[in-house]
C-alpha positions as CSV (number, residue, x, y, z in Angstrom):
1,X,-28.7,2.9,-30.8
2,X,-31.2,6.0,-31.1
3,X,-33.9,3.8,-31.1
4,X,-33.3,1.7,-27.9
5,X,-32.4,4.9,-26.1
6,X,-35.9,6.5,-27.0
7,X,-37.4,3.4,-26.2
8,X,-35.4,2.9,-22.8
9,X,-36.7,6.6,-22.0
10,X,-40.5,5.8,-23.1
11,X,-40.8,2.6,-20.8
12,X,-38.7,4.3,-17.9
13,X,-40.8,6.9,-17.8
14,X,-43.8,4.8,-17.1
15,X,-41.7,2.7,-14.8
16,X,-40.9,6.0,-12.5
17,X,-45.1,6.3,-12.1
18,X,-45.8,2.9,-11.5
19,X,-46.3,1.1,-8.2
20,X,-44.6,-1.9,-7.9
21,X,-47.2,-4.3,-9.3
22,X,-47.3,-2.3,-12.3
23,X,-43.4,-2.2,-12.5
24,X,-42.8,-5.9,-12.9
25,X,-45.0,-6.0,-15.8
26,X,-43.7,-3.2,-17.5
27,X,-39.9,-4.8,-16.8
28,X,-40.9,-7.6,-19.0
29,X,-42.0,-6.1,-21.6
30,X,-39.2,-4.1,-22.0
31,X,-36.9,-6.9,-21.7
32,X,-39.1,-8.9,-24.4
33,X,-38.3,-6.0,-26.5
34,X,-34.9,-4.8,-25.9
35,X,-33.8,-8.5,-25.3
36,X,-31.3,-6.9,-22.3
37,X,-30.9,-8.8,-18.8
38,X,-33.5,-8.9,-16.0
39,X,-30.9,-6.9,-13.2
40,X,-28.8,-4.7,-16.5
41,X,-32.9,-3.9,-17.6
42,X,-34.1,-2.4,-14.3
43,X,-30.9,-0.6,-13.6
44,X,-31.2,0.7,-16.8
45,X,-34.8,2.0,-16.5
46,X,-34.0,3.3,-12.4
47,X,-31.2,5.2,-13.9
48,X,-32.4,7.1,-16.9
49,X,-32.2,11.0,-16.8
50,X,-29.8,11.1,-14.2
51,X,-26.1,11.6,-14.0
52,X,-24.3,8.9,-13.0
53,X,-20.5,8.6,-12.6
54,X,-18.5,5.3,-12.5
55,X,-14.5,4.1,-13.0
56,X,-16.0,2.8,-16.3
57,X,-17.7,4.7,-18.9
58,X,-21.5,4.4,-18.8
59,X,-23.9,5.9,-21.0
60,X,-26.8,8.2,-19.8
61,X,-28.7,9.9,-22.3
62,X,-27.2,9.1,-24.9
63,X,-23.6,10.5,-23.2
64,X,-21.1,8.8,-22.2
65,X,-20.2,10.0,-18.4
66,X,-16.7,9.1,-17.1
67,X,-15.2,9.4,-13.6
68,X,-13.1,12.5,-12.8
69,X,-9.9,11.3,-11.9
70,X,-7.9,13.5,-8.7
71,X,-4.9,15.5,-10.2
72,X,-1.8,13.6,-8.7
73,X,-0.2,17.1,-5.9
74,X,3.1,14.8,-5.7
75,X,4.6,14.4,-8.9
76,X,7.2,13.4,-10.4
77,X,9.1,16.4,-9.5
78,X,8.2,16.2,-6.4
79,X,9.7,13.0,-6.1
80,X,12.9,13.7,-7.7
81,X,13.5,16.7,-5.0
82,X,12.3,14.2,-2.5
83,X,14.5,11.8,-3.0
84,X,17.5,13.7,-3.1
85,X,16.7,15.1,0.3
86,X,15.7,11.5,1.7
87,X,19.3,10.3,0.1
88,X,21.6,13.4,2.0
89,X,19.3,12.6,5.4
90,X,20.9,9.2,5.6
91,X,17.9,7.2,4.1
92,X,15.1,8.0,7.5
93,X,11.9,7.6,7.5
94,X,9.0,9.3,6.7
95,X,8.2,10.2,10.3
96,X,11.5,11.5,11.1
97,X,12.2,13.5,8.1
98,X,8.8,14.9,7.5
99,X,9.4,17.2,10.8
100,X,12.7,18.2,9.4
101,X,12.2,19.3,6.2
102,X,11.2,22.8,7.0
103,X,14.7,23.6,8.9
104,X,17.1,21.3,6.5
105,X,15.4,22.7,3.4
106,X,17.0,26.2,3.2
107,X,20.2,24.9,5.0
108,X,20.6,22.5,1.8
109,X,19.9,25.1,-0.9
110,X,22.3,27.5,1.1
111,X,24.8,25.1,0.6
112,X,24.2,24.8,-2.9
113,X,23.1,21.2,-2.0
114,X,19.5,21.2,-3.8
115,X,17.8,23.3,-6.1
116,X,14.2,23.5,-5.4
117,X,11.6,25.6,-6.8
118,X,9.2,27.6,-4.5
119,X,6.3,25.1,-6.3
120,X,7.7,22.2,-4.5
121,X,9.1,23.7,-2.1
122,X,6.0,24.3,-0.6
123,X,4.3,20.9,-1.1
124,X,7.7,19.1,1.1
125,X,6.2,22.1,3.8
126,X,2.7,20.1,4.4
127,X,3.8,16.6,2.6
128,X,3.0,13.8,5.6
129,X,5.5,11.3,6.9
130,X,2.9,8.6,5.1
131,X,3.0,10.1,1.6
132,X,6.7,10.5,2.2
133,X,7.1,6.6,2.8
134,X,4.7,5.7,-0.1
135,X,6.6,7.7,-2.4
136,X,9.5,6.5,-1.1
137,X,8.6,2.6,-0.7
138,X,10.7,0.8,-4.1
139,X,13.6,3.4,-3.0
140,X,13.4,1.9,-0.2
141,X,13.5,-1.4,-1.4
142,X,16.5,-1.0,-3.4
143,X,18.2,0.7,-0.6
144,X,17.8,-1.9,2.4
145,X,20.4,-4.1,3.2
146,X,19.3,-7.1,5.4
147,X,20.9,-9.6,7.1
148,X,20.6,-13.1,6.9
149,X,20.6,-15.6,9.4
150,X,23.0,-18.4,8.8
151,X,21.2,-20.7,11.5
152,X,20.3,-23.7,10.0
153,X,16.4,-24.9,11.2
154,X,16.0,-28.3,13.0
155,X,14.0,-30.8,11.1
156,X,11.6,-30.6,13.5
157,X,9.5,-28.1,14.6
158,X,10.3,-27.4,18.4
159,X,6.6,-27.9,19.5
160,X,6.9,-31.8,17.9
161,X,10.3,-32.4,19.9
162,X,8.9,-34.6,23.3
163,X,12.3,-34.9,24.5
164,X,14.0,-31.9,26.2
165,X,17.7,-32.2,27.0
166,X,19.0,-32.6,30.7
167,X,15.8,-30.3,31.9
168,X,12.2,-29.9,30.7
169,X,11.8,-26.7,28.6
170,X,10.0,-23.8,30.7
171,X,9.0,-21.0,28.8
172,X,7.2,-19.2,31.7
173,X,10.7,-19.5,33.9
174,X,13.5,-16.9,32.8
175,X,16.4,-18.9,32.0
176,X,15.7,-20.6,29.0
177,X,17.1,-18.6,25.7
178,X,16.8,-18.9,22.1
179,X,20.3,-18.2,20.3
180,X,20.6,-17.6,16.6
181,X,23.5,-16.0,14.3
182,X,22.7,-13.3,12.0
183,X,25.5,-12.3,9.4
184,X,25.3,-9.0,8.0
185,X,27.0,-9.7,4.2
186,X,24.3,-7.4,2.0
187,X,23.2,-11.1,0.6
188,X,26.3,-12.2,-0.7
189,X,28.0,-14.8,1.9
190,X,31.5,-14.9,0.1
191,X,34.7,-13.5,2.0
192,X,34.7,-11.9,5.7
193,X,32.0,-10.3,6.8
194,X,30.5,-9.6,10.2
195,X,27.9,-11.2,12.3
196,X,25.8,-10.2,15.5
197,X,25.2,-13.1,18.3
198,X,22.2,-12.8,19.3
199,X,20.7,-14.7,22.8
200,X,17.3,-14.1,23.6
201,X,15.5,-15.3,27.3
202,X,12.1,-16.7,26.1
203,X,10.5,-15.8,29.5
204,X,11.4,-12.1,29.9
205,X,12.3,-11.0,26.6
206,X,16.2,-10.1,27.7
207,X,18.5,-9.9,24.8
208,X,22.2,-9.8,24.5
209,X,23.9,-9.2,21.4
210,X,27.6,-9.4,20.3
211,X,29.3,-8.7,17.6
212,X,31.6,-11.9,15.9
213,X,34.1,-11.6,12.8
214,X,32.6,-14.7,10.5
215,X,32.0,-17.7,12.7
């Protein structure tokens, strides 16, 4: 390994003073030698002496140089203290809470609600309602309840139906609605539940919603 590296550093060396003419030929000969790759030989030779930094570890000079990775601000703790907050402010999001957490902070730990230390304390103080929501996204995720529509689809797309019942279909005219049924049973469709009736006007956007027990 000591030798190829003093060899690398003798021919790039002489690559660094050569015009380009004189660089091809001295390439080949030190691939000849070293028996690396035409692009991994170059880059080798363009590279020596200086510091280079990568995700992977690459040698230079004999070293191996590896990428400094950012410290992570938001940690686990963080998070923990985060969450607790997020879970006592009705489950909001980031943009909402963010702008509260200065005022609802000490009103919590007055109440004996949280304990949080001054630390991380003051990273919630300048934490942004984006960090807040990626932090918070698989919470999230186990959180949401979401409805499900119990409409069953046609067989046919609408756009391949060429018959339209008793009037021709005008989406441009306000009058014509889409209706569908969306039941709100947390996933599970067994028992009573409720349901929202929802009729949309294609044309205009108007929507009227109402509240059903079951079907």
């Amino acid at each position: 390994m000591n030798e190829r590296q003093a060899v690398t550093k003798v021919f790039a060396e002489r690559y660094k003073a050569a015009n380009k003419k004189q660089k091809k030929v001295i390439l080949s000969e030190f691939i000849d030698l070293a028996g690396y790759g035409r692009c991994y030989a170059s880059y080798l030779l363009r590279i020596n002496g200086k510091q280079v930094t990568s995700s992977k570890a690459s040698p230079v000079n004999g070293r191996k140089v590896t990428k400094r990775r950012r410290a992570r601000e938001y940690d686990s703790a963080v998070f923990t203290d985060l969450k607790k907050i997020w879970a006592i402010m009705d489950c909001i999001c980031g943009k909402r809470l963010e702008p509260m957490l200065k005022e609802v902070m000490p009103i919590l730990k007055t109440n004996a609600e949280i304990e949080i230390s001054e630390t991380i304390r003051n990273k919630l103080y300048k934490i942004s309602a984006a960090t807040i929501d990626r932090l918070l996204s698989q919470e999230r995720k186990e959180h949401q309840i979401k409805g499900k529509s119990h409409t069953r689809p046609g067989t046919l797309l609408k756009s391949e139906i060429p018959i339209r019942t008793f009037s021709q279909w005008s989406d441009k005219k306000p009058g014509f609605v889409e209706i569908d049924l969306v039941g709100h049973d947390g996933g599970d469709s067994y028992g009573e539940f409720a349901q929202t009736l929802d009729i949309t006007d294609v044309s205009t956007g108007w929507t009227d919603m109402q509240a059903v027990k079951n079907r």
